[in-house]
Steps between C-alpha positions, in 0.01 A plus 500: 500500500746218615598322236595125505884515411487709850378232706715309775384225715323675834312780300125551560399627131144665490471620154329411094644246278391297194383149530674343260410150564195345782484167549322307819727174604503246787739494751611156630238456720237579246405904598459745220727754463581812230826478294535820320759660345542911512652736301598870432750634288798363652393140523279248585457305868350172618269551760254285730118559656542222786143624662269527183216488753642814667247789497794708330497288224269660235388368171769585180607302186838515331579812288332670785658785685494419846572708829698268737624479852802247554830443641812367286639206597776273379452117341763338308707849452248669321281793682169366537140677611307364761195704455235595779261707396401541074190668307512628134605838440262794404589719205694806617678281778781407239655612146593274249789587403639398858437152398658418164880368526687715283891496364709727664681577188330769243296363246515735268826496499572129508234520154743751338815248593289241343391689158867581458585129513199472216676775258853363556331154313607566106305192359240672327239247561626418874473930553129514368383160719599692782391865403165386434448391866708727662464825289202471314269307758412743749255236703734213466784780659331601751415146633821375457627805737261445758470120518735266777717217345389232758161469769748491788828316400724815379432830399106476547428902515400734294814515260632168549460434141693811378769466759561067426459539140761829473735305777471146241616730195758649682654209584463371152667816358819396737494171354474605128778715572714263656394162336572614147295212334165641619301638286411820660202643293320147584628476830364834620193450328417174663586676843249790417219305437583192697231542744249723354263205560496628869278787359203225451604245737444695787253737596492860560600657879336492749398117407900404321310197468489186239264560274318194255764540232824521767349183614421286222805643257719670712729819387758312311209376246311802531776714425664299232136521331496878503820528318403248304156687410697863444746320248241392253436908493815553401539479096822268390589416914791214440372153580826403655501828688165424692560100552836579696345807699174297613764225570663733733149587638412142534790380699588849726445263846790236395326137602150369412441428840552924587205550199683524205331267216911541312819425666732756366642402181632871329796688704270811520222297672748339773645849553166604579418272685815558721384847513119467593651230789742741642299782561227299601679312745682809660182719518308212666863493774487876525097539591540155755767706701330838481192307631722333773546832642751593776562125561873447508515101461373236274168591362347130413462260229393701174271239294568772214838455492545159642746596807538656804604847482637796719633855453895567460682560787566879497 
């Protein structure tokens, strides 16, 4: 198979992919045309159906596995798929697996990093918050493990959770080492369980999709609810313990205008928040250069991160 993060403008690509995303549009002189959007498990691409009269057009709905012919081209720095010839896929012409973005660090492993930051928590009531997702509920672990942390912004694979949430508490165990004043068993906590959220906000691969609660809540609610929900389980849990943790919850994006219904207003929560916006920011740098692939200059205007970007000189 020939997987997207291969391709380079000039390629003819005959091969299966997931429809992520079908939608018919107009051009500017009014003629139907098919925007979709492609993906295996290294990525996603735009691509176009100019011709959706063409007799190698056949019938297929997103979510569909389709069987395409098409050549990569360029637009706006980005490879893009101009596809000629598209029918849905047959079972046996594809395996799953091929199609599901995945982290390309261990995930077992990254859980184990992130159960030892759990046990090294010594507030009793802090400890058994997080043991009773992470230890004792086996269906809330395994989601957590295999859910994304974002639809398509950063780390939206299989793992993306896992790897942003342990990359936000590492960063917040620097700080609480360094910044003295931090309260470490809240800050770590807060990190841990900032966007758990995530788990009901967005749907299950292949869709990684909003689902009704992601869109009428969103994770920071959502999540700060199933804390909130898991504390009342917990005999003699400290009132002032669970107000300044769902503050930290409630505030982890920084500005009301980013989604946060609290501006930060604890030193925990702003650490946090420096934390979730660092590795969020650098993961969403890190997959817009991969994606630029062997291009050497300026890459474009990223609307994500509000600039135009390109790679270090080597």
């Amino acid at each position: 198979m020939r997987y997207i993060e291969t391709f380079r403008e000039g390629m003819h690509v005959s091969d299966v992919y997931l429809c992520k995303n079908k939608q018919i549009q107009l051009t500017k002189n009014g003629k139907e045309y098919g925007n979709l959007v492609l993906q295996d498990k290294t990525g996603t691409i735009d691509a176009k159906i100019w011709d959706l009269n063409s007799p190698g057009v056949g019938d297929f709905d997103t979510m569909d596995y389709v069987c395409i012919e098409a050549d990569v081209t360029l637009f706006q720095n980005s490879n893009q798929l101009n596809v000629r010839r598209i029918r849905k896929a047959g079972e046996g012409e594809y395996i799953e697996s091929d199609y599901l973005p995945v982290s390309k660090r261990d995930i077992g492993k990254m859980y184990e990093e992130l159960l030892a930051f759990i046990k090294s928590v010594k507030n009793p009531y802090l400890n058994r918050l997080l043991s009773s997702f992470f230890v004792d509920d086996a269906a809330f672990a395994k989601a957590f493990q295999f859910h994304s942390a974002a639809k398509t912004v950063h780390h939206g694979f299989v793992g993306g959770l896992l790897e942003h949430t342990l990359s936000v508490t590492k960063l917040c165990d620097y700080y609480a080492g360094y910044y003295k004043e931090l309260n470490r068993d809240l800050l770590i906590t807060a990190a841990i369980f900032h966007d758990i959220g995530k788990t009901k906000e967005l749907s299950r691969f292949p869709e990684n999709d909003y689902t009704d609660d992601g869109q009428l809540l969103g994770h920071i609610i959502i999540g700060t609810e199933m804390i909130s929900d898991r504390m009342k389980e917990i005999e003699g849990f400290p009132a002032s313990i669970a107000v300044e943790l769902k503050h930290c919850i409630l505030a982890h994006h920084g500005e009301l205008e980013y989604g946060s219904p609290k501006k930060p207003a604890l030193l925990e929560a702003l650490a946090l928040n420096f934390a979730d916006t660092t590795d969020a920011k650098m993961e969403t740098m890190i997959e817009a250069l991969n994606a630029g692939g062997e291009i050497k200059g300026w890459l474009g205007f990223n609307r994500f991160l509000d600039s135009n970007i390109r790679r270090t000189t080597e």
